[in-house]
N, C-alpha and C positions, 0 to 999 in steps of 0.2 A: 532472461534478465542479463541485459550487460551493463555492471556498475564496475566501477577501479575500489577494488576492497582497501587501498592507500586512502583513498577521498572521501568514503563511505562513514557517516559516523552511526549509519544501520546497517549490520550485517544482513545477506542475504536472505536467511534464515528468518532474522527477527522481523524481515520487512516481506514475505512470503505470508506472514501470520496477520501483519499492519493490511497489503493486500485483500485476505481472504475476508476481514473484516468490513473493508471498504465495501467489496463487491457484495458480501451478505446486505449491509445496508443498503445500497443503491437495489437492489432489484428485489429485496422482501421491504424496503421501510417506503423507498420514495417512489418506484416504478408504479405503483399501485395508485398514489396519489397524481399523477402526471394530470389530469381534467380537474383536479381540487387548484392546483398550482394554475394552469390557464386558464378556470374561472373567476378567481378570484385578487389574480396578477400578482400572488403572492407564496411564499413559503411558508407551510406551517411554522408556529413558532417549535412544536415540538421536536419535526426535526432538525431546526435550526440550531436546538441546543443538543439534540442526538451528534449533531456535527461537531459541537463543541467540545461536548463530553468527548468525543475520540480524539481530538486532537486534528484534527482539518482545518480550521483555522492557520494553525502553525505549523504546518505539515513541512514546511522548505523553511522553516526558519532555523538555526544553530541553535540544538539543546540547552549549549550555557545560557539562553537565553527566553526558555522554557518552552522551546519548538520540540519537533520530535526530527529535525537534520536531516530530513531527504537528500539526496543531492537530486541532479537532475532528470539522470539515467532513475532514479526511482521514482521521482517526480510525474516522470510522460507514462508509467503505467498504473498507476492512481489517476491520471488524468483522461486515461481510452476509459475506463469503469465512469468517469464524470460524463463523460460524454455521451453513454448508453443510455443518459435519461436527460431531463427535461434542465435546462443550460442554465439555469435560475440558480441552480441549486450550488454546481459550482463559484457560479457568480458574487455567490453570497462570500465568499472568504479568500475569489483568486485573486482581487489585489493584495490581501492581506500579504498571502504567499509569493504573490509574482509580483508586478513591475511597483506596486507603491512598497513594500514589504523588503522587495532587494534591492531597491536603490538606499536602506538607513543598512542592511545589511553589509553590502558592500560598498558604501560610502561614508558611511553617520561618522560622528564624530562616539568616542566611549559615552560620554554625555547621555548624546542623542540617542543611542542604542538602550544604554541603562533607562531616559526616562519614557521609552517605547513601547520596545521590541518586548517584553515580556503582556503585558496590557492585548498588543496585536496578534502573538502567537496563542495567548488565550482565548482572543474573539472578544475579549472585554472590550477592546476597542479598535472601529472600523476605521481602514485607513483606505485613500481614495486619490488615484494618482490623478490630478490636474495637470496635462500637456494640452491637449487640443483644444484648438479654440475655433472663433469661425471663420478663420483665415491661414487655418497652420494647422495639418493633421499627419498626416504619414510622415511630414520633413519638418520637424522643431524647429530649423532654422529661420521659420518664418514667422515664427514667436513676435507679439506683439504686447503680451501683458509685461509691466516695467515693474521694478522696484528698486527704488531711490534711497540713498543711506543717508542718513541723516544723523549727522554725528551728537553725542549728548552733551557737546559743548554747550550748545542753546539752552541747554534746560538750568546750567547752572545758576543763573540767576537765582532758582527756586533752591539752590542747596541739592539739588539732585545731578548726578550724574555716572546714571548706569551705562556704560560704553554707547557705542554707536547702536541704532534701530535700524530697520528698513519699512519704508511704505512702500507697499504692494497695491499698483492698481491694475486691473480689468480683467477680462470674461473669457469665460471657459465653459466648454461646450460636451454633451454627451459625454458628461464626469459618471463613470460607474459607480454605483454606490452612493451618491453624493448625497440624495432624501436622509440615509443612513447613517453618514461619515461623523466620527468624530476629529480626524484627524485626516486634511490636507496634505500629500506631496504633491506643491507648485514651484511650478519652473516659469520661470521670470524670468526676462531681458532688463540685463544690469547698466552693458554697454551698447553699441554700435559692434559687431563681430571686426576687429581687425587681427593683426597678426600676433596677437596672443592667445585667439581660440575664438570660438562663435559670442561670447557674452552674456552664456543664458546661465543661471544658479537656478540651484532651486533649496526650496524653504519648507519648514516644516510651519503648516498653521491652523492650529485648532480648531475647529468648526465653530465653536462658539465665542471665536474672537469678534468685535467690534468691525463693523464694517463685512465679513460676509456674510452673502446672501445664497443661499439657496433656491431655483428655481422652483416650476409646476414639475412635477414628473412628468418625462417624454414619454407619449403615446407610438411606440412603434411598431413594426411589422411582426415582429416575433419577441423569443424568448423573453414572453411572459414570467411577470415574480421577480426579471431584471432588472433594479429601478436604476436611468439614467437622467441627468438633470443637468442644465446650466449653474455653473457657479459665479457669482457675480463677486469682484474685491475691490471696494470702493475706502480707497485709505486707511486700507490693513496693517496696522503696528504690528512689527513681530520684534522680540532680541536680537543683536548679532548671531545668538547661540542657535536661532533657529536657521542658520544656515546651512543647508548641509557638508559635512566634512571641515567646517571651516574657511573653507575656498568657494569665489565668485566662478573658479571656473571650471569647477567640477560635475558644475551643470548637466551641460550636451552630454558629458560620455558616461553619468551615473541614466541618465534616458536611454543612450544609444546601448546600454550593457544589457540595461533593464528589458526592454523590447527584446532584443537577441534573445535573451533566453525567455523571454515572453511567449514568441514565436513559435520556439522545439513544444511549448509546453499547448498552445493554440494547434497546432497541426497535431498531438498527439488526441485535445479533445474531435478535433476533427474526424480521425479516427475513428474515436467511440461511438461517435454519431452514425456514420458509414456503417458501424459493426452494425449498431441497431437496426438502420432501414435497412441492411443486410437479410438479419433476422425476420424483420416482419414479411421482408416479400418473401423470403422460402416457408414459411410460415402461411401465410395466403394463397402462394402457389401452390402448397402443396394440399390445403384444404376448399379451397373457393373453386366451382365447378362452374364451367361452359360446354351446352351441349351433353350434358352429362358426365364430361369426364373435367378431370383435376388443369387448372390449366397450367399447372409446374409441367404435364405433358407433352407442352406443344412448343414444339423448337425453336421459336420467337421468342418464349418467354423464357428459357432455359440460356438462351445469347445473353438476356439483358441479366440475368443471375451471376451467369458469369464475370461478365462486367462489373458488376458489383464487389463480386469475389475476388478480382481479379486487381484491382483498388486498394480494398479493402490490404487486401494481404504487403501488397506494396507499399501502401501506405503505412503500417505499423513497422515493416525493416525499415524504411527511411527515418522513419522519429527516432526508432531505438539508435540507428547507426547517427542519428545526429547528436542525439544525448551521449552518449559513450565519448563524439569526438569535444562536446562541449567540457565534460567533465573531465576527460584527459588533456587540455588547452587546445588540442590540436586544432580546431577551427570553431570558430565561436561567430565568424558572421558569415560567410557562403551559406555553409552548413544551415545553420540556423533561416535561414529565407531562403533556400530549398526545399526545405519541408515543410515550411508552411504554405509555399506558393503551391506544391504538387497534391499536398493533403487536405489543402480548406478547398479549393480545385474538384480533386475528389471528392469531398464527402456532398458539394453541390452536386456532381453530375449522380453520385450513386442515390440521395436522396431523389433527383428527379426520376431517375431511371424506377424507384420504388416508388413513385406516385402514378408511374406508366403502369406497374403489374398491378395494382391496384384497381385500375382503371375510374372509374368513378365513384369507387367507395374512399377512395384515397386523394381525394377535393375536399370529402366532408370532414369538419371538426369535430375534434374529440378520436379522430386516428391518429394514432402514431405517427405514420407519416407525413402526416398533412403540418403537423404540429414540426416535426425533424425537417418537413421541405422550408419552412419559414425562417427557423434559427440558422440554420446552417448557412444562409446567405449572408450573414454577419458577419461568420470568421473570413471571407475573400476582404473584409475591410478593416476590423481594427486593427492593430498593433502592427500597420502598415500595410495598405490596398497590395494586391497581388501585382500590378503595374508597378509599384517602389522595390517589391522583392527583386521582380525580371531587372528593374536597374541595381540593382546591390550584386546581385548574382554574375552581369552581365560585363558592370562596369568594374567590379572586383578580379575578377579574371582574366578581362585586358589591359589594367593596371598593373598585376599583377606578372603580366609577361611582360609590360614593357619594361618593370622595373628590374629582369633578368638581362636585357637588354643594353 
């Protein structure tokens, strides 16, 4: 474990105990249920509230705030144990914790945190980041949903006037959680981007406001029990107060912060996935027989073990050494989309490589693997395709020389 015991508001000690608990329930509570969860495209409720009771929901949220404080370096090793099992399950509470969870963390106004972050870090209430639409996904700035201020001058006629509003219109696409959500973070286009920043804010908007709409739930290739949906805002009133931070233009870079560490925290599930198809094929190698003998014996299939292994291991030094630099400032975007581009990367090639030792039992449903070959193709796309990491990575570090230049 590498945390900065400065930044830590859990000692090593108390989160070694937080840890062992984790990993006890993920592999005695959920791993067992893994074909209850893809038959039926959903999470128990009971361990939904097994989740809740420990504290998963608020797992990265600030104590004062009734989280239990991960930082992040503790965050990506709770998240290789999410990863070990069926992605559902995480799903159910990583916005809470990551990109819709730290954008009111590090950006909300006292307000907006006070009428939250306590609701969210409990699980009382699901929050659900709204960025992607069907014209803007890895790059915000191609944002097309608007929200127009409307000052409460007009209303005075009627004797009322509660400051300025915003109307919120248009559509949002493959919202995690959103069947779910009781509470939207959406990022709107305020202005045109000119030279005072890109123009996008984002708002906080109750699910059960006037004007949104929730979709069908998307039918997709994998990680079943995930529900994702279109959210539709068709002349959504919200307060000025649901602004976040106060500022129109705090927009883009409460996104751009969020993602970043979104990312360390995705290539760490990555990981756990890798660890597991790991697992299963030394596990089938070593039991499943050709010819009479084991075929973990035969030096073909001991190469692709290796591989696996070989990943796997690299892949957990890159998260922790990104977490560590995230937590210490020292690099919060190379960093961060490095590890995700070499680790979601990874855990597709080691998943396929474990549907190869398999061989044909590792097609059929209801394997592990087969179940691990389908999630895992996910993480190379959200919270930015592996193609936007190589530009952030590539473009950042000869930016970064010219400007020594």
């Amino acid at each position: 474990m590498t945390t900065t015991a400065a930044t830590a508001e859990v000692s090593d000690e108390d989160f070694q105990e937080i840890l062992a608990q984790t990993r006890s329930f993920i592999r005695s509570a959920v791993v067992p249920r893994e074909n209850e969860i893809l038959a039926t495209d959903q999470v128990p409720d009971d361990l939904r509230e097994q989740a809740k009771n420990m504290g998963l929901f608020g797992y990265a949220i600030p104590q004062q705030w009734g989280g239990l404080g991960l930082n992040l370096a503790q965050d990506v090793e709770l998240a290789m144990e999410f990863g070990y099992t069926s992605l559902a399950l995480r799903s159910m509470f990583g916005t809470n914790n990551g990109i819709a969870g730290q954008v009111l963390v590090g950006f909300g106004t006292d307000e907006q945190k006070t009428r939250w972050l306590e609701g969210i870090a409990s699980g009382d209430v699901v929050a659900s980041f709204a960025l992607t639409e069907p014209g803007a996904g890895s790059n915000p700035a191609g944002l097309r949903t608007k929200a127009v201020r409307i000052g409460g001058q007009e209303r005075t006629d009627r004797g009322i006037d509660t400051g300025d509003d915003w109307v919120i219109n248009g559509q949002k696409r493959f919202i995690t959680n959103a069947p779910t959500a009781n509470l939207f973070v959406v990022f709107a286009r305020t202005r045109p981007a000119d030279a005072d920043g890109p123009g996008i804010a984002v708002f906080l908007v109750p699910a059960d406001a006037a004007g949104v709409e929730v979709g069908a739930k998307d039918a997709k290739m994998g990680q079943e029990g995930a529900w994702t949906a279109d959210v539709n805002f068709t002349d959504v009133r919200v307060p000025n107060s649901a602004l976040v931070g106060g500022s129109e233009d705090v927009g883009y870079r409460a996104a751009m912060t969020s993602l970043a560490r979104g990312r360390v925290h995705i290539a760490a599930l990555a990981v756990g996935s890798a660890q597991r198809a790991l697992d299963e094929s030394v596990a089938y190698a070593a039991a499943a027989t050709q010819g009479g003998q084991p075929i973990g014996s035969f030096q073909l299939v001991q190469a692709m073990i290796a591989d696996q292994q070989t990943g796997v291991m690299a892949g957990r030094a890159l998260v922790r050494d990104a977490a560590a630099k995230w937590v210490s400032g020292e690099d919060r975007r190379i960093a961060p989309s490095a590890a995700k581009l070499f680790c979601t990367e990874m855990a597709g090639n080691v998943a396929d490589l474990a549907v190869q030792i398999h061989g044909g039992t590792g097609y059929m449903r209801e394997v592990p693997v087969e179940r691990i070959y389908r999630e895992v193709r996910l993480l190379r796309l959200y919270e930015g395709t592996s193609e936007i990491q190589r530009l952030i990575i590539g473009g950042g570090l000869v930016k970064a020389a010219q400007r020594q230049h």
